[in-house]
C-alpha positions in Angstrom: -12.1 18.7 -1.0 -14.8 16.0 -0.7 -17.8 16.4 1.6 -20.6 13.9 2.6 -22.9 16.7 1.4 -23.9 15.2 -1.8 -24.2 18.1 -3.9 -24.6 17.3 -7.8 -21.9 16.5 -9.8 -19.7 15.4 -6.4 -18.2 11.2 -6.2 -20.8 9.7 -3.7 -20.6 6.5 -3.7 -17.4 4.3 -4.5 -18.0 0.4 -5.2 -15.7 -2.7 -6.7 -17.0 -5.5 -8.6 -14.9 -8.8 -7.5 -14.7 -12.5 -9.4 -13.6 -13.8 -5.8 -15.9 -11.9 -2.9 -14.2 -13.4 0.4 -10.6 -12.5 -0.7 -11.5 -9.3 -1.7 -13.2 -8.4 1.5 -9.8 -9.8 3.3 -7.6 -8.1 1.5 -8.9 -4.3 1.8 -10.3 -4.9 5.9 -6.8 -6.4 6.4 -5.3 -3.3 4.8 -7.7 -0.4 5.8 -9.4 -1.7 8.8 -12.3 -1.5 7.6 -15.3 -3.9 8.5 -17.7 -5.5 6.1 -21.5 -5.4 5.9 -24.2 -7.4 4.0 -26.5 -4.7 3.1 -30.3 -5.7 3.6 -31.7 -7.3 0.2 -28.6 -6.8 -1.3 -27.6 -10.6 -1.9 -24.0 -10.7 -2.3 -24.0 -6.7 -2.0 -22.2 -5.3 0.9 -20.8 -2.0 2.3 -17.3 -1.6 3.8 -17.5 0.6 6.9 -14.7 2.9 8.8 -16.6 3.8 12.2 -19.5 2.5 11.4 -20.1 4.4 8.9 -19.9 3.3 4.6 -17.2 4.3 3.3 -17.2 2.5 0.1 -19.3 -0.9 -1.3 -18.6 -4.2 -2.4 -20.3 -7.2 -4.8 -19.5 -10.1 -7.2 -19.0 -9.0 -10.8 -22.3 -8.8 -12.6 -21.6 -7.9 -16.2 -20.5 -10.7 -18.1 -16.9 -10.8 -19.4 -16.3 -7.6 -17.2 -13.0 -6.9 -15.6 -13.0 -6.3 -12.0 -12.8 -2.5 -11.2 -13.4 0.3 -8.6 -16.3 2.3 -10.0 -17.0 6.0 -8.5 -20.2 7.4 -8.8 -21.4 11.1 -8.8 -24.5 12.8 -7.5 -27.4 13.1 -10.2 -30.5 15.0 -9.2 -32.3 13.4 -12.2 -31.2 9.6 -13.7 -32.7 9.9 -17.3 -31.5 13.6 -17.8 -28.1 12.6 -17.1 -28.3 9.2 -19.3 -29.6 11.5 -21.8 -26.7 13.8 -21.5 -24.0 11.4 -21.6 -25.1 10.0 -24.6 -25.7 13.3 -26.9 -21.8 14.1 -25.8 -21.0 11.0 -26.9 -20.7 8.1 -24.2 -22.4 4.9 -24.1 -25.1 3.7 -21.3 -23.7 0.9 -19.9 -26.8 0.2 -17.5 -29.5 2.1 -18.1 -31.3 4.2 -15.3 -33.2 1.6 -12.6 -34.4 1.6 -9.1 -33.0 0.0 -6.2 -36.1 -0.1 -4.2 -36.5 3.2 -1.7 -32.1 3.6 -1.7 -32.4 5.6 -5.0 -31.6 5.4 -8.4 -28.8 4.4 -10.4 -27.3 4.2 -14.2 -23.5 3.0 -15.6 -21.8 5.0 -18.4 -18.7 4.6 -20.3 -17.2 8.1 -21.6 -16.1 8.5 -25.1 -12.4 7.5 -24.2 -13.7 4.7 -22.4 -13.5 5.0 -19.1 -16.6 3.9 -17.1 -18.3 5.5 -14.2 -22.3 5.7 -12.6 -24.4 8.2 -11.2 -26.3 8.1 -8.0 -30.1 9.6 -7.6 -30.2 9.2 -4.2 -33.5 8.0 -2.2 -33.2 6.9 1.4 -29.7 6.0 0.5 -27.9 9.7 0.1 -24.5 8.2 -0.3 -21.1 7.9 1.5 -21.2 8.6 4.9 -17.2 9.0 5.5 -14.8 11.0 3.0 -11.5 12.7 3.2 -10.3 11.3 6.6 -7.5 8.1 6.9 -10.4 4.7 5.3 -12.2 7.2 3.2 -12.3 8.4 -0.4 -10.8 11.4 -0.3 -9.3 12.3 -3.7 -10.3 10.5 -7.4 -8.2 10.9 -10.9 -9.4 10.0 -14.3 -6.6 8.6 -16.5 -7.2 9.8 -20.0 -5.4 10.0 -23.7 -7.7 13.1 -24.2 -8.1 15.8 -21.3 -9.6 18.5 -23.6 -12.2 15.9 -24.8 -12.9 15.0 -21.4 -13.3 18.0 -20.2 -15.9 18.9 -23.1 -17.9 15.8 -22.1 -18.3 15.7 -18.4 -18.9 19.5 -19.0 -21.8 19.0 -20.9 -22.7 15.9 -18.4 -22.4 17.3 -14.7 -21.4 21.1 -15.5 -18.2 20.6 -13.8 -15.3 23.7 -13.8 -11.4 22.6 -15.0 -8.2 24.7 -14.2 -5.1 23.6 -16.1 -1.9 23.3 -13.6 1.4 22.6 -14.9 3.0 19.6 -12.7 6.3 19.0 -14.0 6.1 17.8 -18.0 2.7 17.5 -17.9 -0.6 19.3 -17.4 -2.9 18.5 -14.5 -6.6 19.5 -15.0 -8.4 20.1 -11.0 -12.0 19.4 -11.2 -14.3 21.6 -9.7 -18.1 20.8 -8.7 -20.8 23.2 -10.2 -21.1 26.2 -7.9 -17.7 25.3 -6.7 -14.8 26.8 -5.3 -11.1 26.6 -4.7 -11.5 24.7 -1.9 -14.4 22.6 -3.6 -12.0 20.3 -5.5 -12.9 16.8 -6.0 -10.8 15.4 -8.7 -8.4 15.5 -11.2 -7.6 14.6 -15.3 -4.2 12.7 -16.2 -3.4 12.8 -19.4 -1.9 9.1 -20.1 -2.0 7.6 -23.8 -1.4 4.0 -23.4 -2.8 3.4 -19.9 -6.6 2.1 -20.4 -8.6 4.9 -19.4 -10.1 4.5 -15.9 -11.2 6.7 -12.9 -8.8 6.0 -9.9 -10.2 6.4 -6.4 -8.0 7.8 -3.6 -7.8 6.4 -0.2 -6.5 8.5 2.7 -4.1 6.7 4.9 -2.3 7.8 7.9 1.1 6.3 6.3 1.4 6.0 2.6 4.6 4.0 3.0 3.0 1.8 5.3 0.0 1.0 3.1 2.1 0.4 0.8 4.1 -2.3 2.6 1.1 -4.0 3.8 -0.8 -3.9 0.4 2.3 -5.9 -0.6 2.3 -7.9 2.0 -1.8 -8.9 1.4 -0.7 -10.1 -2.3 -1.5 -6.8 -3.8 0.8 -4.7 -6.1 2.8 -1.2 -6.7 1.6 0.4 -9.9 3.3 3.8 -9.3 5.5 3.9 -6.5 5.4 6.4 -3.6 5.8 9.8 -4.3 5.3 13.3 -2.4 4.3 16.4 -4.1 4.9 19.6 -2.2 1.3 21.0 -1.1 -0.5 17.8 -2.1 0.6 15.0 0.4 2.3 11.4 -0.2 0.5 8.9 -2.6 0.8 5.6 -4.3 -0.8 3.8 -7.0 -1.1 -0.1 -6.3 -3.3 -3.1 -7.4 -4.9 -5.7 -5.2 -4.3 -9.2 -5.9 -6.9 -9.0 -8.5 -4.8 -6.3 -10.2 -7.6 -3.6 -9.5 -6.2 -0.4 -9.1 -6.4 2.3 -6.8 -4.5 4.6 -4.9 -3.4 5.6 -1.5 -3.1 9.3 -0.2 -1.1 11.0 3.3 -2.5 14.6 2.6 -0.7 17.4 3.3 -2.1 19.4 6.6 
């Protein structure tokens, strides 16, 4: 499961890029009750909150021509190293390792499929301050043509562990942290050719069906409707009314 302890190789930090700020703000406080911040010197830059405390970010789209996307971000203990990594297994540096004054340190990759993600160096900033309870990240899937090639890169990237699962017709790889174990999960692969590959973040929710009606209700969308899986919990992938796509979660327990 996730923790807000940070430890290398682990999602902390979760942020969207949006081509229309003020609806996207309205659209996920409306449906998770969260609030939203303006973080100091961070310009259009702001954090969403559950309690008062961040449980994901939000800013105007930067990159130009990019597609508006949730990006996750894991822990790195050393910015260049990692850049360094990703690219001798074979991704692509995206944004290449920078400061953000005292809060850290921070790069963008794409993997070799294609799917983008970032790393986080923490400074002052060490990262989300909520996960795994109903407004937090709590689960996060990478949707994939190739899970044996994904698995050889982030490997080689973040030393992560894999255990094959078979769920139904297909195989479902669990991520594991290094150091991990069976109760140190953080993530899943998917293997789905013909779906753009992406990492999907998972939001806990009290009532999957419930987030689901609202999401709808907000102008957002149903990607994958609601389904349980014994042991697991209730989920449901939707889009907002940007047609970014994430997912909703009713753990088990």
């Amino acid at each position: 499961m996730l923790t807000t302890k940070n430890l290398p190789g682990t999602p902390v930090w979760l942020d969207l890029g949006s081509p229309d700020l003020p609806a996207t703000v309205a659209f996920y406080t409306e449906l998770f009750g969260w609030s939203h911040h303006t973080m100091p010197g961070g310009g259009d830059y702001g954090s969403f909150q559950q309690d008062g405390k961040t449980v994901a970010a939000v800013g105007k789209l930067t990159e130009e021509g990019a597609s508006p996307a949730w990006i996750l971000y894991f822990r790195s203990t050393d910015a260049e190293a990692t850049a360094k990594a990703v690219e001798q297994a074979g991704g692509a540096v995206r944004m290449a390792p920078s400061e953000v004054g005292p809060e850290g340190r921070i790069a963008q990759f794409t993997d070799p499929a294609g799917a983008q993600f970032a790393i986080w160096e923490p400074g002052q900033l060490k990262g989300l301050e909520l996960v795994t309870v109903p407004g937090s990240l709590c689960w996060a899937e990478l949707y994939t043509p190739d899970t044996g090639g994904g698995q050889g890169f982030y490997r080689s990237v973040f030393d992560w562990s894999f255990e094959d699962m078979p769920m139904g017709e297909m195989t479902y790889t669990v991520v594991t942290p290094p150091g991990g174990g069976a109760d140190d999960s953080m993530a899943g692969l998917v293997p789905m050719p013909g779906v753009p590959p992406h990492w999907l973040p998972y939001i806990e929710v009290g009532d999957c069906d419930a987030a689901v009606a609202k999401a709808q209700a907000l102008g957002g969308a149903v990607a994958v409707a609601a389904e349980t899986v014994d042991g697991v919990g209730r989920f449901a992938i939707l889009t907002d009314p940007h047609g970014v796509r994430f997912a909703v979660m009713t753990s088990s327990g």
